[in-house]
C-alpha positions in Angstrom: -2.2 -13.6 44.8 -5.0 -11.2 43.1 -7.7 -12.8 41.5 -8.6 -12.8 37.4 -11.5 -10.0 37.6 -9.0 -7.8 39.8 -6.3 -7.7 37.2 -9.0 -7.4 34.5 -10.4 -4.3 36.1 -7.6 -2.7 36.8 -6.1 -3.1 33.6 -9.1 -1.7 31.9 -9.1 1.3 34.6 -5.2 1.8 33.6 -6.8 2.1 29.5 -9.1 4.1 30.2 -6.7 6.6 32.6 -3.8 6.3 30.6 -4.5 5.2 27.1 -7.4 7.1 25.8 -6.2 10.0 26.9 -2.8 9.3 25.4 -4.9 8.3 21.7 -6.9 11.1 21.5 -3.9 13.6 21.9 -1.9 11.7 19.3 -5.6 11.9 17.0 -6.3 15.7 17.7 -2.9 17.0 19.0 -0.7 15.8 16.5 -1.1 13.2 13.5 -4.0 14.4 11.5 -3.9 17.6 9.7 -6.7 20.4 10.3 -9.3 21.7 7.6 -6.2 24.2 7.3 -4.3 21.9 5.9 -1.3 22.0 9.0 -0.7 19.4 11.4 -0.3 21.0 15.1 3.7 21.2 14.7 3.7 22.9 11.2 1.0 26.1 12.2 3.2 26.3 15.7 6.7 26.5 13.5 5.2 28.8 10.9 3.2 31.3 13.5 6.5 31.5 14.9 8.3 32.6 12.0 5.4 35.0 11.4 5.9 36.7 14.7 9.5 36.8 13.9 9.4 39.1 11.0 10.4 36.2 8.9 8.2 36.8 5.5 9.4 39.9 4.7 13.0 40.1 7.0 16.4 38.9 6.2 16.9 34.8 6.5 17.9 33.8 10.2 19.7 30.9 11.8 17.6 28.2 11.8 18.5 27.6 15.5 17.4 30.8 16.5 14.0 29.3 14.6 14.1 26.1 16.5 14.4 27.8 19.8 11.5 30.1 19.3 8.8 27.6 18.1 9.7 25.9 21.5 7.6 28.2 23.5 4.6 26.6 21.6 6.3 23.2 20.6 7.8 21.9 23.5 8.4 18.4 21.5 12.1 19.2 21.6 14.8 20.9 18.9 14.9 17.7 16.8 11.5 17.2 16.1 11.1 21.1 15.4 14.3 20.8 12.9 12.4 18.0 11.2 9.4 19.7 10.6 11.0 22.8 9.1 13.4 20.8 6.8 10.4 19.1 5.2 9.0 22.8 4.5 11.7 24.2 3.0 12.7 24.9 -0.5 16.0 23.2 -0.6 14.4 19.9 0.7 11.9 19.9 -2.4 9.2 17.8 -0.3 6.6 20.2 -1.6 5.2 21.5 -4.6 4.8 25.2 -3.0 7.2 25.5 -0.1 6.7 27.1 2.9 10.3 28.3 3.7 12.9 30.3 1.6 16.2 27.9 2.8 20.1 28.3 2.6 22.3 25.8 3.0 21.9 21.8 3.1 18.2 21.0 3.8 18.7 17.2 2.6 16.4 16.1 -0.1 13.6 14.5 0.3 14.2 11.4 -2.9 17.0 10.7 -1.4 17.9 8.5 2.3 21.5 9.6 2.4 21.7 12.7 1.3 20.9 13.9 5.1 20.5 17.7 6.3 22.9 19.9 8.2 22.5 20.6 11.5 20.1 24.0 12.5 23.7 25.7 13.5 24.6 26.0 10.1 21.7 26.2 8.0 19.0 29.8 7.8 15.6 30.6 6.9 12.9 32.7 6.3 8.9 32.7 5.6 8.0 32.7 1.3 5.7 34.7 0.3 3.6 32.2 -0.3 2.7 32.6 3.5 1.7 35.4 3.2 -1.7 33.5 2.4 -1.7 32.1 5.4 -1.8 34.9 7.6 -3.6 37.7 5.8 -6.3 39.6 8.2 -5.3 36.9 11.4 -5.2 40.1 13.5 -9.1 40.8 12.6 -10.2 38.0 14.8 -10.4 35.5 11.7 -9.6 32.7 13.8 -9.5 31.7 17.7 -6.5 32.1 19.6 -5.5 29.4 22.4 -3.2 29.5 25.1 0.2 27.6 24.7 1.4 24.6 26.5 2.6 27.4 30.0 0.1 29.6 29.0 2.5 32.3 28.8 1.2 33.5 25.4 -1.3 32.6 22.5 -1.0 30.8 19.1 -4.1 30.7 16.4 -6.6 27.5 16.5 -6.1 27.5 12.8 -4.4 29.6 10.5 -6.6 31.3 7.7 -5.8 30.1 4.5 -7.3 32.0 1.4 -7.1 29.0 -0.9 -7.5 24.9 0.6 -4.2 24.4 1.4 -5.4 20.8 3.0 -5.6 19.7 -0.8 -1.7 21.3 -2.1 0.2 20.3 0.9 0.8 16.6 0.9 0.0 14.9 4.2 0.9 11.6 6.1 0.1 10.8 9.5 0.0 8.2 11.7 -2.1 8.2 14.5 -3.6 5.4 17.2 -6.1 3.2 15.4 -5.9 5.4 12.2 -3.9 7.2 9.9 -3.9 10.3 7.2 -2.7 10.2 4.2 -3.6 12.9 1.1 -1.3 13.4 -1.9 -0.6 17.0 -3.2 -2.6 18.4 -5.8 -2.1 21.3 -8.6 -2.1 24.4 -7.1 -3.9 26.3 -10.4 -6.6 23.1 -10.7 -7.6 23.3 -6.9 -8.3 27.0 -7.2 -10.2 26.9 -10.3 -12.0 23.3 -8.9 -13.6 25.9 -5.9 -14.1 28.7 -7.7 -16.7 26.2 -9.7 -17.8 24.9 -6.1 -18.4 27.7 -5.2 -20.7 28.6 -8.5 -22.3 25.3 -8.4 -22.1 22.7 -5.3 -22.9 19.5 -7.7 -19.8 20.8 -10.1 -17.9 17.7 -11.9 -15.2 17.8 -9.7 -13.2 15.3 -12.4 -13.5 17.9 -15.2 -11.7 20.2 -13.4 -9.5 18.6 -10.9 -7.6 15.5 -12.9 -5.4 13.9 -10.9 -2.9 14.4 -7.7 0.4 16.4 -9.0 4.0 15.3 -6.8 6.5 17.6 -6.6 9.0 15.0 -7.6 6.9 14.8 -10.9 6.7 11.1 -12.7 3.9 9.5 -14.2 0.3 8.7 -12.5 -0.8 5.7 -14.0 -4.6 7.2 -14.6 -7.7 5.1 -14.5 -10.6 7.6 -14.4 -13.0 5.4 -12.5 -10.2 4.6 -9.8 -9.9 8.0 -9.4 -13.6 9.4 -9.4 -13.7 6.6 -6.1 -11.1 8.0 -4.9 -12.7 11.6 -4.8 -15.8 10.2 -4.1 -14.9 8.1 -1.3 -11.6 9.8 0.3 -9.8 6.3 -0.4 -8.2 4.2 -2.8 -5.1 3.8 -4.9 -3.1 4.8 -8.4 -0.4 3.7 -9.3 3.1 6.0 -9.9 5.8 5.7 -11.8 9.0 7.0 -12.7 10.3 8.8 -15.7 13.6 7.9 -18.2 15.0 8.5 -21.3 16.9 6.5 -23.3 20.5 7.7 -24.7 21.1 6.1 -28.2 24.3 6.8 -28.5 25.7 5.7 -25.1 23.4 2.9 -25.5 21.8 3.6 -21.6 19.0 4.8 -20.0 19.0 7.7 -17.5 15.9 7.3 -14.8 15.7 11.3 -14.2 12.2 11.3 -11.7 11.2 8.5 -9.2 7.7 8.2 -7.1 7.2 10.5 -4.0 6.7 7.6 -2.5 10.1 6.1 -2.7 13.8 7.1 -2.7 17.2 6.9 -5.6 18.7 4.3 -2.9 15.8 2.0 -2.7 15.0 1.8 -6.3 19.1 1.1 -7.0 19.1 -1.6 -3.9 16.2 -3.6 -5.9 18.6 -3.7 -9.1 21.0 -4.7 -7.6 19.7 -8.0 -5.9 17.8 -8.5 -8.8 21.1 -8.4 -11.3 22.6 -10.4 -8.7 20.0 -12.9 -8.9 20.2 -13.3 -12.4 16.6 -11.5 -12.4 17.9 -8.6 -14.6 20.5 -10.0 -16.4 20.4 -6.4 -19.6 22.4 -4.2 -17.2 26.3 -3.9 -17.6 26.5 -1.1 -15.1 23.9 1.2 -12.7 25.4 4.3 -11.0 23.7 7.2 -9.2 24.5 10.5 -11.1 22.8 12.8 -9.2 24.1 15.7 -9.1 23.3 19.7 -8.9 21.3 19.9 -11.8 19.1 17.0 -10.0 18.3 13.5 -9.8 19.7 10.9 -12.2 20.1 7.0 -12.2 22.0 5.8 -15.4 22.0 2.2 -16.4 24.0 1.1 -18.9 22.7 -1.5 -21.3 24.6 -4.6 -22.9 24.0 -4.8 -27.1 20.5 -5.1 -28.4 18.5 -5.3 -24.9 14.9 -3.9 -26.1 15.3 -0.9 -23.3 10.8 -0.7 -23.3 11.0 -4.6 -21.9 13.8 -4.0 -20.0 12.1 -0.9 -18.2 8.7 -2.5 -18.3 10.3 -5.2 -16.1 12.4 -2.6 -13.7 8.8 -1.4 -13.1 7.0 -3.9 -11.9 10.0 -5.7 -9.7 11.4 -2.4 -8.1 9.6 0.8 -6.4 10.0 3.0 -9.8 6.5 1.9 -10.1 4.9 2.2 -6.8 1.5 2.6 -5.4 0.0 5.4 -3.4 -2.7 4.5 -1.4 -5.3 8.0 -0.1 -6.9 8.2 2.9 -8.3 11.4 3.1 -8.8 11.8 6.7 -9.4 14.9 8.4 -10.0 16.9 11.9 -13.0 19.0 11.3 -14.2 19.9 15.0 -11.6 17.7 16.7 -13.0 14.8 15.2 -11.5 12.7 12.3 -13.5 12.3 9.8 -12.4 10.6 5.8 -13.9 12.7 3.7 -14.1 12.9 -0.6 -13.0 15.8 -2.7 -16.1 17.6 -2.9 -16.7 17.2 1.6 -13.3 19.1 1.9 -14.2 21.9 -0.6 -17.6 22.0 1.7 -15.8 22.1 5.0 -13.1 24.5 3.6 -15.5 26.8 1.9 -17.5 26.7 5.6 -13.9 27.4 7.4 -13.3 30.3 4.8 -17.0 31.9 5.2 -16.4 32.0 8.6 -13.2 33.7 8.7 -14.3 36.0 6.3 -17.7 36.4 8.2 -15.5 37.5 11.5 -13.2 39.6 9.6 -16.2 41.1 8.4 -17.3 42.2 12.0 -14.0 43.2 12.6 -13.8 45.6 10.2 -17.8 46.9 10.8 -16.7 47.0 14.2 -13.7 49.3 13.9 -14.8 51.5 11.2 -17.8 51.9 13.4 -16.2 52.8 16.9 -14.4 55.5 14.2 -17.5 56.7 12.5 -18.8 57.3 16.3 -15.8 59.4 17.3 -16.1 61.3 14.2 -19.6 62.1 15.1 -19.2 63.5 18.7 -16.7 65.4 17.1 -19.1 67.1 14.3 -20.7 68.3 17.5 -17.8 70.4 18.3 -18.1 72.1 15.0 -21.6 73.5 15.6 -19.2 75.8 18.6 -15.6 75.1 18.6 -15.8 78.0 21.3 -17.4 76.3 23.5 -15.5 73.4 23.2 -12.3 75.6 24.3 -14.3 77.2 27.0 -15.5 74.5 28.8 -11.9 73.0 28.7 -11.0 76.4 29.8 -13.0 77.0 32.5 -12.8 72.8 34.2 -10.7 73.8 37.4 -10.0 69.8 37.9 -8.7 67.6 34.8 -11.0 64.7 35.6 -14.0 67.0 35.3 -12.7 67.6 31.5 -14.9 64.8 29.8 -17.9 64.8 32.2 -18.4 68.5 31.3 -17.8 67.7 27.6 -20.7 65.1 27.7 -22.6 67.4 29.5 -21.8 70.2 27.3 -22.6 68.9 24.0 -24.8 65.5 24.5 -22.1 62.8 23.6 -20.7 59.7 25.6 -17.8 59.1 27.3 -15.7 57.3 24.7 -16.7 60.1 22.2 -15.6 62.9 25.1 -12.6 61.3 25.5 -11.3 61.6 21.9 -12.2 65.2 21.9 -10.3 65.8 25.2 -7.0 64.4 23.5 -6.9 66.7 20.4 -3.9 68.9 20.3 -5.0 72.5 20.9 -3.0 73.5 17.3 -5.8 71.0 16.1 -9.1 72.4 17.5 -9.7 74.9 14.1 -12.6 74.4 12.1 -10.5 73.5 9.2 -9.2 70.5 11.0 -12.4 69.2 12.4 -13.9 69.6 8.9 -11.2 67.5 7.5 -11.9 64.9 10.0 -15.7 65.3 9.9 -15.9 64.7 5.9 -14.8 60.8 6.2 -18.3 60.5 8.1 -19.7 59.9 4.9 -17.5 57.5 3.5 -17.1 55.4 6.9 -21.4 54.9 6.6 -21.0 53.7 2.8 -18.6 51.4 3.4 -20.4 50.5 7.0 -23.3 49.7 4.5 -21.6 48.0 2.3 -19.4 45.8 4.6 -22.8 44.7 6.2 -24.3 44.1 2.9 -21.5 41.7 2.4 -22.1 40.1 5.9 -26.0 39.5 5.2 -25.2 38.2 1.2 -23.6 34.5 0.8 -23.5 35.2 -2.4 -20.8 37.8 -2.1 -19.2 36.2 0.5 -18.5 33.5 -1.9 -17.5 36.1 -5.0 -14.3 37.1 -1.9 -13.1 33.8 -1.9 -13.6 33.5 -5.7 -11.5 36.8 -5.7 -8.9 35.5 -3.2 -8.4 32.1 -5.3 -8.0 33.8 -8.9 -5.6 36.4 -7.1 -3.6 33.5 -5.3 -3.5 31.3 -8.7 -2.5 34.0 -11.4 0.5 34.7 -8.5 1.3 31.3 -7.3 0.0 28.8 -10.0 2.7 26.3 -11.8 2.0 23.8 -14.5 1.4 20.4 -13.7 4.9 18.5 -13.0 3.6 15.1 -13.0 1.7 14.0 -15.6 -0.9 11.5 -17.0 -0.9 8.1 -18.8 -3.7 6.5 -19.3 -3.7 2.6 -18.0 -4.8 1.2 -21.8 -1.3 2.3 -22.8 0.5 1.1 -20.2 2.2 -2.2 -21.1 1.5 -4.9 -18.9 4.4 -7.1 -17.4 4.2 -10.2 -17.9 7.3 -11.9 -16.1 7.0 -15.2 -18.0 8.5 -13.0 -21.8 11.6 -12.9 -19.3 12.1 -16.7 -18.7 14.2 -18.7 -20.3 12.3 -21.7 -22.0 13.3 -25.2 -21.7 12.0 -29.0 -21.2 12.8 -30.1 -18.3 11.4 -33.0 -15.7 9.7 -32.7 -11.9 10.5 -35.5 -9.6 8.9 -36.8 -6.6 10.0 -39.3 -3.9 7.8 -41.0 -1.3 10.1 -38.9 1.5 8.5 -36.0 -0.1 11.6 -34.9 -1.6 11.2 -32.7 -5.4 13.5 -32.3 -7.9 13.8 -30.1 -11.3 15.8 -31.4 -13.5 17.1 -29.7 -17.4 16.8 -32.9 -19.6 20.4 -31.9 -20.6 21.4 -32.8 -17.8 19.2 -36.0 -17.4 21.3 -37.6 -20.7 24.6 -36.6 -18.8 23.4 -38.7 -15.6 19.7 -40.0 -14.8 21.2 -41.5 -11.5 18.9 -40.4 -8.4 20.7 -39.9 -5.4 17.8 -40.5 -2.7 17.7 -41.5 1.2 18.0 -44.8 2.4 14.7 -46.9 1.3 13.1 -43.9 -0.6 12.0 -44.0 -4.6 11.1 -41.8 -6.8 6.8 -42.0 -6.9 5.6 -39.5 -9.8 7.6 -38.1 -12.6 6.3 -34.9 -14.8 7.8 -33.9 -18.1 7.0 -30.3 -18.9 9.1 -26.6 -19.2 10.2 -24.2 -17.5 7.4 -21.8 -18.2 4.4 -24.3 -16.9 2.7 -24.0 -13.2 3.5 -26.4 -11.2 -0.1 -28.1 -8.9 1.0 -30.2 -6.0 -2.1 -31.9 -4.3 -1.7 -32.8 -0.8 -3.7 -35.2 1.5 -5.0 -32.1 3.6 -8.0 -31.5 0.6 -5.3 -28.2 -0.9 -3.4 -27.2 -4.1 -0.4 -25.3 -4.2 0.8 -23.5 -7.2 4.3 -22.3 -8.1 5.6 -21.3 -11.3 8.4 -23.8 -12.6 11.4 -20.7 -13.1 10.6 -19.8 -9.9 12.6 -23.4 -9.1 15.9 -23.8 -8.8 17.3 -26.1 -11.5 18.7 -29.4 -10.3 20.8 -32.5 -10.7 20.0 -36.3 -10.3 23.4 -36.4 -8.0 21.5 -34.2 -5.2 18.9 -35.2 -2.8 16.6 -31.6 -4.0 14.2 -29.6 -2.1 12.2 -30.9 0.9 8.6 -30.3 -0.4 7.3 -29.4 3.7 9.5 -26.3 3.7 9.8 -25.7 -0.1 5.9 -25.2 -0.1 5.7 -24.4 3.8 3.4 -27.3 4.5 1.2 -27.6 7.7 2.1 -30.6 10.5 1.5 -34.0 8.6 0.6 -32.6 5.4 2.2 -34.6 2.5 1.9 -33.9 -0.8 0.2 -36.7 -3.1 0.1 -35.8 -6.5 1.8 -33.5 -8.8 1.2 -32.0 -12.5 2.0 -29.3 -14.7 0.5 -27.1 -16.8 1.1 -24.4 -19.4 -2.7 -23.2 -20.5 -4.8 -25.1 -17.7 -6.4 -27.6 -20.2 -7.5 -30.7 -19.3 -9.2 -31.9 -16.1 -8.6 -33.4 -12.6 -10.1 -37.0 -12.0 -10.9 -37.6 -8.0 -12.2 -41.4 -7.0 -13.8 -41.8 -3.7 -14.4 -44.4 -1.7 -17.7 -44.3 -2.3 -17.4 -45.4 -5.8 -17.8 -42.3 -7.1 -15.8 -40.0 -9.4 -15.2 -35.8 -9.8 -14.0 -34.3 -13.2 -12.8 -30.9 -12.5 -11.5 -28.5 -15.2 -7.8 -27.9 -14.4 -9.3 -23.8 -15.2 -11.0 -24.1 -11.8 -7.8 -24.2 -10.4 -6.5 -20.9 -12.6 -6.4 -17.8 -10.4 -6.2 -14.3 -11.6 -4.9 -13.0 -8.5 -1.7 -15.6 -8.8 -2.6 -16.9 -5.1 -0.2 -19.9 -3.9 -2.4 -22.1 -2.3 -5.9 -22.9 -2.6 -8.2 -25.0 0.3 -11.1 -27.4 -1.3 -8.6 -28.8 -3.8 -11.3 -31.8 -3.8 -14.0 -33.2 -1.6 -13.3 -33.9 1.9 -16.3 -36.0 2.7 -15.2 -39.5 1.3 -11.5 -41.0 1.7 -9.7 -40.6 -1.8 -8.6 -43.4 -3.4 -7.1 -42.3 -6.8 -6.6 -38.8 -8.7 -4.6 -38.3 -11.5 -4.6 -35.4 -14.5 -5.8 -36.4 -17.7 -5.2 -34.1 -21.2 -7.8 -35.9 -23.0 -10.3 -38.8 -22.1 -9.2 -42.5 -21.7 -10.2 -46.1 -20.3 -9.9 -46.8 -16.6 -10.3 -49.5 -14.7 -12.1 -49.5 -11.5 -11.6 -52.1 -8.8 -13.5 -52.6 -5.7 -13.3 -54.9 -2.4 -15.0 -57.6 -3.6 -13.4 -57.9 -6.7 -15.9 -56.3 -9.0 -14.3 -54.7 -12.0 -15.6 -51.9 -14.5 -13.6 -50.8 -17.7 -15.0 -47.5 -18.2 -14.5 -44.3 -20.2 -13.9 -41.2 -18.9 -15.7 -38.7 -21.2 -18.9 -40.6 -19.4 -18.0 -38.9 -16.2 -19.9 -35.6 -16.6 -17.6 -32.1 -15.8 -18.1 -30.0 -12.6 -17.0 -26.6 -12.2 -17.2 -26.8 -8.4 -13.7 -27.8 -7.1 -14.9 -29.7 -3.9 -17.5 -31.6 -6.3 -18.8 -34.9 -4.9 -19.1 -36.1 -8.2 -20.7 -39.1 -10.0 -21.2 -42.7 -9.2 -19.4 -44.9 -11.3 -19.1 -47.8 -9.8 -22.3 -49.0 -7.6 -20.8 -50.5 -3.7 -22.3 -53.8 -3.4 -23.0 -55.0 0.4 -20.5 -53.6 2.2 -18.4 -53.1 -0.7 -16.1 -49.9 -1.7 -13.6 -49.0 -4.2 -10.4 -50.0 -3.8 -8.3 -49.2 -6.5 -8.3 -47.5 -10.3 -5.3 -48.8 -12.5 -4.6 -47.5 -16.0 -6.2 -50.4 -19.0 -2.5 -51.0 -20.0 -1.3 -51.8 -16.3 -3.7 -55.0 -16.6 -3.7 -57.9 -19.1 -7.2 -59.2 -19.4 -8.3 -61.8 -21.4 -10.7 -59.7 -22.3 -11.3 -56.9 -21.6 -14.7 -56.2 -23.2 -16.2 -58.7 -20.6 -15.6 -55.8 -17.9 -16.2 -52.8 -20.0 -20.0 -51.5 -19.4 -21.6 -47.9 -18.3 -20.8 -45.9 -15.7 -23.2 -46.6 -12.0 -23.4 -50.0 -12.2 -21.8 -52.7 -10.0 -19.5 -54.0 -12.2 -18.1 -57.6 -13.2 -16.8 -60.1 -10.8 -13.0 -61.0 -11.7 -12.2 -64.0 -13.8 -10.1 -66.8 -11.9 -7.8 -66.6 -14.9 -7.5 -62.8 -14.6 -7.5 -63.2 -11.0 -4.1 -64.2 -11.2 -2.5 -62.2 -13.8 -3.8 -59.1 -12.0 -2.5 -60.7 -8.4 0.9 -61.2 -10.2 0.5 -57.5 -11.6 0.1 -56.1 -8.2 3.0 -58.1 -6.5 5.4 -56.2 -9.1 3.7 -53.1 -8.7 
């Protein structure tokens, strides 16, 4: 049998061989997109198409597609397939698509409305793409060898405008995800351009908000969203859009979330008018058709369609939230960066491929300005040329004697060598020679470019205007601004009525309509249970249930089903999912959270706790530290307004005593006040209600709170024994 420490080490050895490996390719190789804006399998499936002739050819099958982008995605035809359909027009996934599409691409709001297979469907590049492969033959970007290494793909592709910030992104990777919404094509380029002017630009004045292609309604909050630009994370809010039709008397819901889709929204509704949840519907149907998405519900007569839709917001995903997580590969290493860090990094990735292109072209035009110059030589004696080609017995002595000849090098030797003889006439050669002067100026001025950020920066400017004057669209989601927004508030859709909480000692609860009370108050109840605490309230109050384990649970009353005497009701362990040997030991209601809590301990001593401290903005269902859990409790109970009590302790002291003198605390677990003193070995033993005893009198025992008390009358003595045996 191996030992502990063996199996630990060799499972750790087994991470480190298998699993971090396996991570780190799912992190760098696949999940998160580049400072390009592409994810591995989108600049493999587009590169291909570029090679292909496919921006400016005829449309092809997809198939043929699929099968190419295999030699540098070998993640199988599926995968591939699924890539490209999100791309396309026809799927309308993106605000700027990357591929022209014919036939059924699927849609992207919709779960059933699935795409062909590649067989039947064709494609080509938009011209959009165009952008992303303008000057990648000038060495703008590193090349890498494919899976085989059979041929080369680009590192990254070389996008003139940041394409990471139009494209929306989601990726899940090991231990981290991606996750950056689209943004207006027009506001992005004009939000660099400022950048680019000045780094410490108001980014918020100029970018204002993510824009989906499925359009809708971003529920704006400006300081939510400066976090989120800030900070590279956080959340908005989205909704959909409708209209209502007056004369049909319905309301068509014609744009959803990007986050959600037409069956999941109409799935909701229809539990919930099932339920009796949404009870204004006569009749929901899916419309869409051609001319786009539409869900139409039909209303019944005078439903207040702004309440109605304020609730089909809140309880279904036509109001959903989209949650950013701006996290990006820049140098093979994820990083979550804000608004402004990508413009940085982007403006650093764009420099440089401008910077190499910039070589690339000094380069070339200067290999040509060097050729042009040996051959100025040849002007000076174009006879001499001729003659020492003329008179070389051996061809391979052609160039040396060239070089020799006229003082040049072997590259410039060489071009001369390969000039048709028709060609070697002065007029010719002058042609040539004359672009001598405008290869240096432009030499010059290319390197004056390469030394000057500044004009570096006024390319890109140029690129961006160019790319948003051609490209650019209006916004298609727009803006409203929280304040406006009208807050759902379930309780205005709740039926209001008195009704009456029950609980037995078996810990069974019952809600009962007091209509049906005066039909039949008759509990049905186990063997040897009895009802223990009954609470008149409504249907709209909160219900508190305050269990021996020091917690409150809260549930909203309508959130009950209603019940009769004749049944048994719910089992309050699994109704309010109690822990092992948890029992619940008091119960109230409340519609405003007045009043207070009474605790008596033990000790003698007594908490008043606001019933507010138990009020929770967050709606949270249960809540530890109900009440202290230092001292054994002897009595709470909920009071509306102050009262006599009478405290009793082991030795028969007794204290009549009001409760306004117990001083309020706001802290729930308070330990409270002393108000009545132990004597000897004494303790509290009981606190009964002044109209559940008949004193003699009762001023005899009445006194201030912290004292000891008064021993019981013999006479009382036995009217309260008598009182307790009927209790």
């Amino acid at each position: 049998m191996l030992q502990g420490n063996v199996n630990q080490n060799n499972i750790i050895d087994t991470l480190k061989v298998n699993y971090m490996p396996y991570s780190m390719s799912v992190i760098v190789s696949r999940a998160l997109p580049e400072i390009d804006g592409f994810k591995p399998s989108h600049r493999k499936l587009l590169y291909t198409m570029f090679k292909m002739g496919l921006i400016k050819g005829a449309k092809t099958k997809s198939a043929n597609i699929v099968g190419q982008t295999m030699r540098l995605n070998p993640h199988g035809d599926g995968a591939i397939y699924e890539t490209m359909v999100r791309l396309t027009r026809g799927n309308e996934a993106l605000l700027h698509p990357f591929v022209d599409s014919k036939g059924n691409f699927g849609k992207r709001y919709s779960r059933d409305m699935t795409y062909a297979a590649h067989r039947y469907t064709e494609a080509k590049l938009e011209k959009l793409t165009e952008e992303f492969f303008n000057d990648i033959h000038k060495n703008t970007v590193d090349f890498i060898a494919n899976y085989d290494n059979t041929t080369k793909e680009p590192r990254l592709l070389p996008t003139s405008y940041p394409n990471i910030l139009t494209t929306p992104n989601l990726g899940i990777a090991v231990g981290m995800a991606s996750n950056i919404p689209s943004f207006n094509l027009k506001e992005i380029c004009q939000t660099t351009i400022e950048y680019l002017k000045d780094e410490n630009v108001n980014i918020e004045e100029h970018l204002l908000a993510p824009d989906f292609p499925s359009g809708g309604e971003i529920v704006y909050a400006k300081e939510k969203m400066k976090e989120i630009y800030d900070k590279g994370r956080g959340s908005f809010k989205v909704r959909g859009k409708y209209r209502y039709d007056e004369k049909n008397n319905c309301i068509d819901i014609y744009e959803i979330p990007y986050t959600t889709t037409v069956e999941a929204i109409m799935e909701k509704m229809i539990e919930f008018i099932k339920s009796g949840k949404i009870k204004e519907i006569s009749d929901l149907r899916d419309e869409t058709d051609k001319n786009g998405l539409k869900i139409t519900l039909d209303l019944k007569r005078g439903v207040d369609q702004e309440k109605l839709m304020t609730k089909i917001f809140r309880l279904t995903a036509l109001e959903d939230s989209f949650s950013c997580n701006f996290n990006v590969l820049i140098d093979s290493a994820p990083r979550v960066l804000g608004v402004r860090e990508i413009l940085r990094e982007w403006t650093n990735f764009r420099m440089d491929c401008i910077r190499r292109k910039l070589r690339y072209d000094i380069n070339d035009k200067t290999k040509e300005l060097h050729l042009l110059m040996g051959m100025e030589k040849i002007l000076l004696d174009i006879d001499k040329a001729v003659k020492i080609v003329k008179d070389t017995k051996v061809d391979r002595q052609v160039v040396p004697n060239l070089m020799e000849g006229f003082t040049i090098d072997q590259v410039q030797a060489d071009f001369i060598a390969e000039i048709k003889l028709r060609n070697f006439n002065q007029e010719y050669i002058l042609k040539k020679t004359k672009d001598i002067k405008r290869l240096e100026k432009e030499i010059q001025s290319l390197e004056n470019t390469l030394n000057s950020e500044k004009k570096m920066k006024r390319l890109i400017s140029k690129d961006l205007e160019r790319v948003m004057d051609q490209y650019g669209q209006e916004r298609r989601t727009t803006l409203i601004h929280h304040e406006k927004v009208r807050e759902f508030k379930e309780e205005i859709f709740v039926s209001e009525y008195n009704v009456k909480f029950f609980i037995t000692r078996d810990q069974y609860f019952k809600k009962i309509p007091l209509t049906s009370l005066r039909v039949s108050n008759d509990h049905k109840l186990k063997d040897y249970d009895e009802v223990v605490q009954e609470v008149e309230g409504s249907n709209k109050e909160d219900l508190l249930f305050f269990s021996n384990q020091h917690r409150v649970y809260k549930v909203k009353a309508y959130e009950l089903e209603d019940a009769k005497a004749s049944v048994l009701g719910d089992y309050l362990p699994n109704l309010l999912g109690l822990e092992e040997g948890e029992e619940i030991i008091y119960m109230t209601s409340t519609m405003d959270y007045s009043g207070w809590m009474l605790f008596f301990y033990k000790t003698g001593k007594a908490a008043r706790i606001p019933l507010s401290s138990y009020e929770t903005k967050t709606n949270r269902k249960k809540l530890a530290k109900a009440y202290n859990e230092e001292f054994p409790l002897v009595h709470l109970e909920f009071i509306k307004e102050d009262k006599e009590l009478v405290a009793i302790s082991s030795i028969e002291k007794v204290l009549i005593f009001n409760t306004k003198k117990i001083s309020e605390k706001n802290t729930r677990h308070s330990r409270g006040l002393q108000v009545l003193k132990p004597k000897k070995d004494s303790f509290l033993k009981e606190i009964k209600q002044l109209e559940e005893v008949d004193f003699e009198n009762p001023d005899y025992y009445r006194g201030s709170i912290a004292t000891i008390g008064t021993y019981l009358k013999k006479t009382d003595r036995k009217d309260l024994g008598e009182q307790l045996q009927l209790l």
